[in-house]
C-alpha positions in Angstrom: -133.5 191.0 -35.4 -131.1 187.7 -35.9 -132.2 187.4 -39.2 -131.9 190.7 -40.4 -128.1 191.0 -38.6 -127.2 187.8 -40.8 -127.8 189.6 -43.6 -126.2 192.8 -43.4 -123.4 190.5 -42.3 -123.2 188.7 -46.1 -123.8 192.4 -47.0 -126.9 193.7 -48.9 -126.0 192.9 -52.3 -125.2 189.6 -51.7 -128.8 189.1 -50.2 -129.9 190.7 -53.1 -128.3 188.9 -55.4 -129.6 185.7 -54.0 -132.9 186.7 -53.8 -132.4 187.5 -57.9 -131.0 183.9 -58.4 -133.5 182.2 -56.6 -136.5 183.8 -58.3 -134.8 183.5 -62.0 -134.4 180.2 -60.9 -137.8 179.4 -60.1 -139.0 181.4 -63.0 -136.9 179.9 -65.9 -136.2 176.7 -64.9 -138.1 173.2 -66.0 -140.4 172.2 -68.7 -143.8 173.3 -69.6 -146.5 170.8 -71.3 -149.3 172.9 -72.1 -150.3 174.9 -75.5 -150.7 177.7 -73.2 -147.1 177.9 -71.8 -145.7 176.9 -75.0 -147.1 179.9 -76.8 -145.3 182.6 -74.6 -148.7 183.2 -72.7 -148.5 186.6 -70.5 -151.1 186.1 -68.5 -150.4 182.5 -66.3 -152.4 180.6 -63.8 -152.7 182.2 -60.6 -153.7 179.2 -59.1 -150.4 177.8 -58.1 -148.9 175.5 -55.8 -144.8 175.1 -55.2 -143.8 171.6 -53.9 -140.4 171.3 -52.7 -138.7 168.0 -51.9 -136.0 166.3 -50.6 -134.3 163.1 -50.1 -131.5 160.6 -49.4 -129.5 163.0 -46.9 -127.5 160.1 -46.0 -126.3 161.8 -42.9 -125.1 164.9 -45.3 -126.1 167.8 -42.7 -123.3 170.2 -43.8 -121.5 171.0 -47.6 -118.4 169.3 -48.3 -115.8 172.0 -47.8 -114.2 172.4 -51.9 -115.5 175.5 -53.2 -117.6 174.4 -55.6 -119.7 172.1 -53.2 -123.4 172.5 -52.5 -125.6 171.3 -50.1 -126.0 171.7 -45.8 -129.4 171.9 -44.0 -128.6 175.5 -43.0 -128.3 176.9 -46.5 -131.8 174.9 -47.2 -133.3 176.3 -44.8 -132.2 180.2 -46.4 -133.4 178.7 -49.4 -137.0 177.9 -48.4 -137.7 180.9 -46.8 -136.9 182.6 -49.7 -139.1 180.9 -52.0 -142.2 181.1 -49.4 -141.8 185.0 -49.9 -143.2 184.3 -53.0 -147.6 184.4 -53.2 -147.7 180.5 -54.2 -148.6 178.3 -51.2 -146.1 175.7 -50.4 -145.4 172.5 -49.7 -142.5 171.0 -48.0 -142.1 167.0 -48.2 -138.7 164.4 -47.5 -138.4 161.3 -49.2 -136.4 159.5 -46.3 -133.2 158.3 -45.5 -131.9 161.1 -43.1 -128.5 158.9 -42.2 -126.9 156.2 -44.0 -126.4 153.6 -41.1 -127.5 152.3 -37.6 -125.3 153.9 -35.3 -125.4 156.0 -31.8 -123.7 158.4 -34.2 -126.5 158.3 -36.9 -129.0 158.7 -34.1 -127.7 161.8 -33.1 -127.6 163.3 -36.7 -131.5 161.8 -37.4 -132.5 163.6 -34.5 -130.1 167.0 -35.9 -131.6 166.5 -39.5 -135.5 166.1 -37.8 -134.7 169.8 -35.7 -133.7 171.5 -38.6 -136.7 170.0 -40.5 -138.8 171.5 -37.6 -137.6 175.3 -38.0 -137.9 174.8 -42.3 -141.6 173.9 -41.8 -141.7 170.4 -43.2 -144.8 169.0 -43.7 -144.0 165.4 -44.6 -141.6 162.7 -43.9 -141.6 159.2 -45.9 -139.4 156.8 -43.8 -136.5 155.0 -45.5 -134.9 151.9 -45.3 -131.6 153.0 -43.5 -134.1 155.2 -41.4 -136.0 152.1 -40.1 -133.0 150.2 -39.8 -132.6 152.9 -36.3 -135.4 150.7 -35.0 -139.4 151.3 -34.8 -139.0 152.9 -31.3 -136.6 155.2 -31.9 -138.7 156.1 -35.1 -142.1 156.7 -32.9 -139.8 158.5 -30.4 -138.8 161.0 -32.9 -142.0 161.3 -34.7 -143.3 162.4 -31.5 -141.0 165.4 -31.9 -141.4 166.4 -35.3 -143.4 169.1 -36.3 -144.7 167.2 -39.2 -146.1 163.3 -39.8 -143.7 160.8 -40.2 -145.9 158.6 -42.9 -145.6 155.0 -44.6 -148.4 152.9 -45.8 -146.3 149.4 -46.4 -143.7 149.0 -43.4 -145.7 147.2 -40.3 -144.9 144.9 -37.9 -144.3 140.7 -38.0 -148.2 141.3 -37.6 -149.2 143.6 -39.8 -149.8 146.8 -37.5 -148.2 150.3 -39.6 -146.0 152.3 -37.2 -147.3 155.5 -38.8 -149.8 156.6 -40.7 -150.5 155.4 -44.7 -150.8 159.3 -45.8 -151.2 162.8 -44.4 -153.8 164.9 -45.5 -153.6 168.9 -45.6 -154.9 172.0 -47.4 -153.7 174.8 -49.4 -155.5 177.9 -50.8 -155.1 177.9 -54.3 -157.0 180.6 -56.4 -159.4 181.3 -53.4 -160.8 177.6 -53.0 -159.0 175.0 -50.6 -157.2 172.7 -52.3 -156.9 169.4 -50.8 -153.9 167.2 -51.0 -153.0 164.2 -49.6 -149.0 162.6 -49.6 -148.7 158.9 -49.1 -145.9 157.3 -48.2 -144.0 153.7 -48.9 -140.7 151.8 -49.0 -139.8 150.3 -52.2 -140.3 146.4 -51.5 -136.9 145.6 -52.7 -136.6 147.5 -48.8 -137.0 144.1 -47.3 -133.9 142.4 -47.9 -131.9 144.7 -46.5 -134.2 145.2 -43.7 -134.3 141.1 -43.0 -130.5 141.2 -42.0 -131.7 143.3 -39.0 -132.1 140.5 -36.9 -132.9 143.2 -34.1 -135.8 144.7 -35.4 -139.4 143.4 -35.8 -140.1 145.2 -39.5 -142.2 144.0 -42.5 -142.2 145.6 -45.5 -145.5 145.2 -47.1 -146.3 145.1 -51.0 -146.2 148.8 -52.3 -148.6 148.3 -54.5 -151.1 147.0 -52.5 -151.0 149.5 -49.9 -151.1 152.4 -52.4 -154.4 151.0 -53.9 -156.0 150.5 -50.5 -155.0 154.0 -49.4 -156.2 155.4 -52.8 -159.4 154.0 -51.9 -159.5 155.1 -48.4 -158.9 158.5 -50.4 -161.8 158.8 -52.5 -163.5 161.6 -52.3 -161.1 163.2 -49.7 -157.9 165.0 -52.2 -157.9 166.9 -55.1 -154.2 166.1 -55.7 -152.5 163.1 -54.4 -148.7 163.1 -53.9 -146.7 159.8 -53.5 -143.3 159.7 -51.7 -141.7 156.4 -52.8 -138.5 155.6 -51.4 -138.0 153.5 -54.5 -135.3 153.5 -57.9 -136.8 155.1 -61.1 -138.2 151.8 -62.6 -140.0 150.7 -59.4 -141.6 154.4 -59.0 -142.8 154.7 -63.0 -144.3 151.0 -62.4 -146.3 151.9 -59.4 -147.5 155.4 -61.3 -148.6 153.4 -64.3 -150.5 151.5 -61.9 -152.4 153.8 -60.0 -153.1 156.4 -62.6 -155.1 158.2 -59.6 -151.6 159.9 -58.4 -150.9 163.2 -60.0 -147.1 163.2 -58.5 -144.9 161.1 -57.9 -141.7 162.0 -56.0 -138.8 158.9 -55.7 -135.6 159.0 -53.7 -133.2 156.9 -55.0 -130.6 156.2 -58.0 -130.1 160.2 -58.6 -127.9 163.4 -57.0 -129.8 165.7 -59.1 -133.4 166.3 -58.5 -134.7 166.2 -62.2 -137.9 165.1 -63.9 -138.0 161.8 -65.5 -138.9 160.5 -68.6 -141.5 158.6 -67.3 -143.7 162.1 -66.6 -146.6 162.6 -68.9 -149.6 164.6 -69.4 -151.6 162.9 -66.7 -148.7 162.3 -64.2 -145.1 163.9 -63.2 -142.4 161.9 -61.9 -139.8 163.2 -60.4 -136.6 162.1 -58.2 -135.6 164.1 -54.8 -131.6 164.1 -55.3 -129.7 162.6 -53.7 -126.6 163.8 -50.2 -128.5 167.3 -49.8 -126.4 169.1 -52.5 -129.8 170.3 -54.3 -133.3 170.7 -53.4 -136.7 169.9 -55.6 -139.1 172.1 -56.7 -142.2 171.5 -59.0 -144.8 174.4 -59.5 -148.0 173.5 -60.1 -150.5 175.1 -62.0 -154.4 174.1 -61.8 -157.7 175.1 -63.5 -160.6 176.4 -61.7 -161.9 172.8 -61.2 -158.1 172.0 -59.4 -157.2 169.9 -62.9 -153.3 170.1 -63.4 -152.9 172.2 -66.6 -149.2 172.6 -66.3 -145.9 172.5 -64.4 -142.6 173.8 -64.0 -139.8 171.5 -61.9 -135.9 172.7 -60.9 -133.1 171.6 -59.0 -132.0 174.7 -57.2 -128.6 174.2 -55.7 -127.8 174.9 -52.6 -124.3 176.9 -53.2 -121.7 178.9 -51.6 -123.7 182.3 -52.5 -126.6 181.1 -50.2 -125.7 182.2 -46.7 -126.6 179.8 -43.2 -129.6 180.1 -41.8 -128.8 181.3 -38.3 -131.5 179.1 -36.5 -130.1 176.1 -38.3 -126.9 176.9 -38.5 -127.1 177.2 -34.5 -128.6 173.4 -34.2 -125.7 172.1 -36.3 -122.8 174.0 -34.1 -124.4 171.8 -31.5 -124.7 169.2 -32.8 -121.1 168.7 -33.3 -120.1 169.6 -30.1 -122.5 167.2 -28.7 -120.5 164.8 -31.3 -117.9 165.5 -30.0 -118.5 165.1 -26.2 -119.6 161.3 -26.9 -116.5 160.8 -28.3 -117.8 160.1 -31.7 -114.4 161.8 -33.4 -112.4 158.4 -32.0 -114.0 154.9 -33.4 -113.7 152.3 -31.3 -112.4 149.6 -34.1 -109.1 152.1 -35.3 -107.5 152.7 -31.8 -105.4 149.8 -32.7 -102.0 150.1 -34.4 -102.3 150.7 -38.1 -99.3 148.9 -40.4 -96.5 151.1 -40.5 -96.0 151.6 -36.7 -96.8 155.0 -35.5 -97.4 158.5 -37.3 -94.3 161.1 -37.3 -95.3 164.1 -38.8 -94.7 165.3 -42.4 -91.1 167.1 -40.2 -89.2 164.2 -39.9 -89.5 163.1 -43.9 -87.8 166.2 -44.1 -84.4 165.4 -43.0 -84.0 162.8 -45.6 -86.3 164.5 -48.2 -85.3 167.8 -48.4 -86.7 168.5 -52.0 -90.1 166.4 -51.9 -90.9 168.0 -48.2 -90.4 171.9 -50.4 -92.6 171.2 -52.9 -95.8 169.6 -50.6 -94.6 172.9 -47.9 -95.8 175.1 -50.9 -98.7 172.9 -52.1 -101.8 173.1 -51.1 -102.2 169.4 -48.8 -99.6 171.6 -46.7 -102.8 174.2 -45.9 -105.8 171.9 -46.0 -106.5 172.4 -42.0 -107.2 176.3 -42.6 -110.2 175.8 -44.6 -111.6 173.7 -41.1 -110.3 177.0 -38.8 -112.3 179.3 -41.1 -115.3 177.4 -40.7 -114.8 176.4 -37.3 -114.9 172.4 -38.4 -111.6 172.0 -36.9 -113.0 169.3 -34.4 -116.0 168.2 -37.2 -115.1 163.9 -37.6 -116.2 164.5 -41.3 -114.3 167.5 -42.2 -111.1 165.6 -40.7 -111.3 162.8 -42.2 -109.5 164.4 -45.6 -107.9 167.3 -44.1 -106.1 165.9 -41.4 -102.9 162.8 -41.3 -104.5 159.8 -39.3 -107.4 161.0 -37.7 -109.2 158.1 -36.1 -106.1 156.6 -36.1 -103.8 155.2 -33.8 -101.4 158.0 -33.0 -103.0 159.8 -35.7 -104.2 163.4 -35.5 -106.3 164.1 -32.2 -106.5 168.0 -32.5 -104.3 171.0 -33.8 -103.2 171.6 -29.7 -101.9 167.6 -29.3 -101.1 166.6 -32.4 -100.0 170.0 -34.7 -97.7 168.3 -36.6 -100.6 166.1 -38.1 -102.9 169.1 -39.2 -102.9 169.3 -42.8 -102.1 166.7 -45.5 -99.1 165.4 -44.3 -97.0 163.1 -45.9 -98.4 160.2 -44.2 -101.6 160.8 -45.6 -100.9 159.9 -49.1 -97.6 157.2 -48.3 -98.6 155.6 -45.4 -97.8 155.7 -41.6 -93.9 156.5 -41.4 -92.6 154.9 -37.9 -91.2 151.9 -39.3 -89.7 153.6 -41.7 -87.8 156.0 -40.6 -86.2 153.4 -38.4 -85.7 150.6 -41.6 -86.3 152.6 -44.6 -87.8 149.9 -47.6 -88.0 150.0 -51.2 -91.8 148.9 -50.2 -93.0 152.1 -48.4 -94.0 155.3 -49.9 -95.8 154.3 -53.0 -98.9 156.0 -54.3 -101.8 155.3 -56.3 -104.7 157.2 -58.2 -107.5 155.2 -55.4 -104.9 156.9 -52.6 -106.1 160.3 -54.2 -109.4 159.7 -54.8 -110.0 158.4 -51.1 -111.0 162.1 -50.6 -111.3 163.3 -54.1 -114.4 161.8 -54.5 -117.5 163.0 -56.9 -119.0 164.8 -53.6 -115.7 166.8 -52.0 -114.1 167.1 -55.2 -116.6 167.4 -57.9 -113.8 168.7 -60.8 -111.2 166.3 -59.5 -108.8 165.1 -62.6 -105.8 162.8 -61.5 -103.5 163.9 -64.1 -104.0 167.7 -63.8 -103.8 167.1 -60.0 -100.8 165.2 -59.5 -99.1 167.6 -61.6 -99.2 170.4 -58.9 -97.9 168.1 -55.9 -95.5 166.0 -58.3 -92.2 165.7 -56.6 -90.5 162.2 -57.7 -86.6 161.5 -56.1 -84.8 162.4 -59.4 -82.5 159.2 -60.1 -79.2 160.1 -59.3 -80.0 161.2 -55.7 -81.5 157.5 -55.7 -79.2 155.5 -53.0 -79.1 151.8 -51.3 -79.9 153.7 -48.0 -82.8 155.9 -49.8 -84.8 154.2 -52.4 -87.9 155.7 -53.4 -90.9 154.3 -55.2 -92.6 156.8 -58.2 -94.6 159.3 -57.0 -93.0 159.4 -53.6 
C-alpha cells in the first residue's frame, strides 16, 4: 500500500510517463554488433539477461538540488524496480567507492549507501580504494550486513589472507536453462599507493592480473559468463581484458560520470565504465544463443532525473540518515570553529545601510532565495545542501540554522565578498572583491551543470557606479 500511495501522489501520468521513458530507454538505447540486429530483425533473442551497474558514489546519496541534476539512491532504487518488471532476469552489481574519504562521517553514509543497496537487491559489491581506506574491520563488519557479497580477489593482508571472497557465483534462468555467472572482483594496483599512506591499516594490494588468472582457473568449468568489476581507469581495465580473453564483461569504475561503452569492446568482450557521483546508472542487455554464447548486446546510461520519483523505502533510510548526521554533530567541523579572516558574519542587512542599490538588486536575485529550495525538500539541516545555499555554514558565526541565524539563510552577501565584521567597522579598498573561482565554488560541473560565468554574472551584476564612489566607500568591481 506505501508504494502504490507514492504514486498516485506524483499522479498517474507521471508514473506512466516514467514507466514509457524507461522502457524506450532500455529499448533504443546502445549499440548492437550482430548481422541479426543490424538488419532490423523482428524476432530477437529471448534469452536475455539485463546487467545493471554502478560505481564511484563518492558519498553522492542524494541529487544536487539545480533542476537539471540527476542522481540520489532513492530515485535508483524507483529505477530498478522498474526495469525488473520487465521478463529479463537481472543482475545488480557496484563497482566500489561508496564515500570519498575516511571519516566517522563517511562511515555513516557507507553504512546509508550499503542499506539502500539492501532494499534495491544488489547482488555484488567490488571494494574500492577509498572504501578500504574505512579499515578491514569496518569492511567485514558491514559485509556482515549486506544482503549481497562484498568481493575482491587482490586486496589481502601484510600476509597474504583476502578479506573477502575472489568472486561470487550465482544463477539466472535464461531461455529455460540456468545460466551460470560468476563476478570477480579487484582493485586496480595503482590502489596501493594511496592505500600505503594509511599507516593505520594492515592492506596489500595484490597484482590484478595475477589474481584474475588464478580465479579464472578456479572457474573452469563452473560459469557460463564471467563478469569482472575492476575498480581500475579505462587503460588498466582494456589491459587486463586483453589479457584474460576468458571474461565476457568487463565493468571499470573510474575516469568517467557517464556510464558508456568503450572503445576497447569487441566482438568477444564488452567494456564498459559504471559512471561516476550516482548521477546515472549502467545497463547492458545481454543476448545469448542456445549454447549461452553472447550473440549481441545493447548498453545505456539511464539517468536518474527529476521525473523519477523517491523510492519511499529509500527515501525513508536517507531522512534518517541525516538526522542521525545531524545528531553527531557532523553539520559543525571541528577544524572551522575558529575565526575566519574578516572577523565575524553580519548578515547581507547591514551592507544595506551603505549599499542601498547593490543590496536591491541581490534582494530580487535569485542568491536572495537559495534557502527555499532546501525548505521544499526538507534539506534545510542537510551539511551538503548548505554548504552553497547558506552564508558561512561551518563557519565561525556562520549560519547554524534558519531559527538562530535567519539573517544568514540564503546567499548573502558574505557569501561571495567575504566575512563583513571588520568591515563595516574600517571599510578597505581590499574587501569585497570577487572572482570567477568565488562563483564556481558552488557552480561546479555536478550542482550546476549549465553554469556560464558571463551569462550568470549578468543577472546579479550590481557594480557601485563611479560617481557614488567616495574616500569613505570604495568599492572593488563586481562588488
Amino acid at each position: 500500500m506505501m508504494q502504490v500511495r507514492h504514486y498516485f501522489k506524483y499522479g498517474a501520468r507521471r508514473a506512466w510517463a516514467i514507466v514509457i521513458l524507461i522502457l524506450c530507454a532500455s529499448l533504443t538505447a546502445g549499440r548492437s554488433p550482430t548481422a541479426e540486429e543490424s538488419t532490423g530483425s523482428e524476432e530477437p533473442s529471448r534469452a536475455q539477461l539485463t546487467v545493471l551497474f554502478s560505481g564511484e558514489l563518492n558519498g553522492k546519496l542524494e541529487p544536487a538540488t539545480c533542476p537539471t541534476c540527476g542522481g540520489g539512491l532513492a530515485r535508483r532504487h524507483t529505477l530498478v524496480r522498474a526495469i525488473r518488471l520487465e521478463q529479463n532476469p537481472v543482475l545488480l552489481l557496484e563497482c566500489g567507492d561508496l564515500v570519498q574519504s575516511a571519516t566517522a562521517e563517511s562511515e555513516l553514509k557507507f553504512q546509508t549507501a550499503l542499506l539502500a543497496m539492501n532494499e534495491m537487491g544488489y547482488d555484488a559489491l567490488n571494494i574500492g580504494e577509498f572504501d578500504v581506506a574505512l579499515g578491514p574491520r569496518f569492511l567485514t563488519n558491514m559485509s556482515q550486513r549486506a544482503r549481497f557479497p562484498f568481493i575482491s580477489a587482490n586486496v589481502a593482508d601484510s600476509n597474504g589472507q583476502r578479506f573477502f571472497p575472489a568472486y561470487a557465483l550465482m544463477e539466472r534462468v535464461i531461455g529455460g536453462k540456468k545460466l551460470r555467472v560468476a563476478v570477480i572482483g579487484v582493485l586496480s594496483d595503482n590502489a596501493a599507493d594511496h592505500l600505503a599512506k594509511q599507516q593505520h591499516l594492515d592492506v596489500t594490494v595484490l597484482s590484478s592480473d595475477q589474481a584474475i588468472a588464478s580465479t579464472l582457473d578456479r572457474l573452469k568449468g563452473k560459469a557460463d559468463l564471467r563478469i569482472l568489476l575492476a575498480h581500475a581507469g579505462a587503460e588498466e581495465a582494456i589491459s587486463l581484458a586483453r589479457k584474460h580473453p576468458e571474461l565476457d564483461l568487463v565493468i571499470y569504475s573510474h575516469e568517467a560520470k557517464l556510464p558508456a561503452e568503450n572503445e576497447g569492446s569487441t566482438d568477444a568482450q564488452i567494456v564498459l565504465n559504471a559512471g561516476g557521483e550516482g548521477e546515472h546508472i549502467g545497463r547492458v542487455d545481454v543476448s545469448f544463443d542456445e549454447s549461452f554464447g553472447k550473440s549481441s548486446h545493447k548498453s545505456s546510461s539511464p539517468m536518474l532525473s527529476d521525473l523519477i520519483p523517491d523510492s519511499p523505502n529509500v527515501r525513508a533510510i536517507l531522512d534518517s540518515s541525516t538526522k542521525m548526521a545531524i545528531a553527531r554533530g557532523f553539520a559543525v567541523s571541528e577544524s572551522t570553529k575558529q575565526p575566519v579572516r574578516g572577523g565575524y558574519y553580519v548578515g547581507s542587512d547591514w551592507c544595506a545601510g551603505c549599499h542601498p542599490e547593490q543590496f536591491s538588486v541581490w534582494a530580487e536575485s535569485r542568491h536572495a532565495k537559495a534557502f527555499a529550495p532546501l525548505r521544499n525538500k526538507k534539506k534545510e539541516s542537510d551539511p551538503a545542501c548548505l554548504r552553497c545555499h547558506a552564508t558561512g555554514h561551518r563557519f565561525f558565526t556562520g549560519f547554524e540554522s534558519a531559527e538562530k541565524t535567519p539573517g544568514l539563510a540564503n546567499v548573502g552577501c558574505e557569501a561571495c565578498h567575504g566575512v563583513g565584521g571588520n568591515h563595516t567597522s574600517n571599510p578597505t579598498t581590499r574587501y569585497g572583491k570577487t572572482s570567477r573561482a568565488n562563483c564556481k565554488s558552488c557552480h561546479d560541473k555536478l550542482n550546476s551543470p549549465r553554469f556560464s560565468y558571463s551569462a550568470y554574472y549578468k543577472k546579479i551584476a550590481h557594480e557601485t557606479p563611479k560617481q557614488q564612489k567616495t574616500e569613505t566607500d570604495p568599492q572593488q568591481e563586481g562588488s
